[in-house]
C-alpha angles and dihedrals in degrees: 000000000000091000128053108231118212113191089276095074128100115268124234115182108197094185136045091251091061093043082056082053105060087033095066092042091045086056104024095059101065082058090074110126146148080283113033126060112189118192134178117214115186108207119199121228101305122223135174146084112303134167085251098034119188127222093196098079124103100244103032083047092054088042092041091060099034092061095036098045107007090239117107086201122195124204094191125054096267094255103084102116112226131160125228139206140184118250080230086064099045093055084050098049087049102041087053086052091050099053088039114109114258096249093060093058107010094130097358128131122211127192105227111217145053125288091226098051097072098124131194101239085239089056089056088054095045083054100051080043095061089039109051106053119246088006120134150191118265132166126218107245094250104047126156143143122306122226091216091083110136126143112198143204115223096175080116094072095030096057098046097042115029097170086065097058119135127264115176121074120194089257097060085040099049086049086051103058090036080066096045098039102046093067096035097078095233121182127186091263084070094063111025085047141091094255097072098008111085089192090053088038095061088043092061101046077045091057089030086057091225092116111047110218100273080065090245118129121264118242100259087200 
């Protein structure tokens, strides 16, 4: 978390889901042809609201809890660094890769995002706090440091493609889903659940059989 990595740094995948990651751009790449452009957007931690929203992202968690229950509650010690990123943005930043000609991205990797939106995990909170009205801070009983702290640079998209810049902040975004969330009735089921959690998701069709342990879908034949 003390440096900010542009996609020239070394990568260290601390979970097995990073570790997916620089696995498929390690043996994608060599696939580039005249026919095949193969690009490698990485995104930062998205947040927003969406048609398929997601209550396992860092921001629309913390907003999430704060409006169901008042409490903007933090399982790791707040110091952990992460970016962050709209799911606006996102769209943009993909959408400009995918007109480019193929000779501007063909093997190239792009950090998706904006350099001044790294947050400290307990600025995020502050934030929900101050936007949600009588919510508070509050940390989980057993809160340390995460592993998952990384700061990141994105001039690379933003100077090759200006139109793509990015246009939400946290703030704006936490005020955002505050707006959509506090109508909505949500409980804590909402958000700690299947239904908006991919990682409890994946543990109920799991438990439900439907997925076999390599998470591919069982022959229903």
């Amino acid at each position: 978390g003390e440096d900010v990595i542009d996609e020239s740094g070394a990568l260290n995948p601390v979970t097995p889901y990073g570790v997916s990651k620089v696995r498929a751009e390690q043996d994608v790449a060599p696939m580039a042809s005249e026919t095949f452009t193969p690009i490698f957007p990485r995104s930062a931690t998205a947040y927003g609201v969406s048609a398929k929203i997601r209550f396992d992202l860092v921001l629309n968690n913390l907003m999430a809890h704060a409006v169901a229950t008042g409490l903007v509650y933090l399982k790791s010690d707040g110091t952990p660094w992460r970016p962050i990123v709209h799911i606006e943005d996102i769209s943009r930043a993909f959408a400009a890769l995918l007109e480019a000609p193929a000779e501007e991205v063909s093997g190239k990797a792009f950090n998706v995002g904006s350099t001044d939106e790294n947050y400290q995990m307990r600025e995020l909170a502050r934030i929900v706090a101050q936007t949600a009205p009588g919510a508070r801070v509050e940390y989980a009983p057993d809160a340390g440091p995460d592993k998952r702290c990384y700061r990141v640079n994105c001039d690379r998209l933003v100077r090759a493609f200006p139109e793509a810049a990015p246009r939400w902040s946290a703030r704006q975004g936490a005020r955002e889903l505050y707006e959509a969330f506090s109508g909505a009735g949500l409980s804590r089921e909402d958000f700690e659940g299947p239904r908006f959690k991919r990682v409890a998701h994946i543990q109920r069709l799991l438990a439900l059989g439907e997925l076999d342990g390599s998470l591919r879908w069982r022959d229903s034949a």
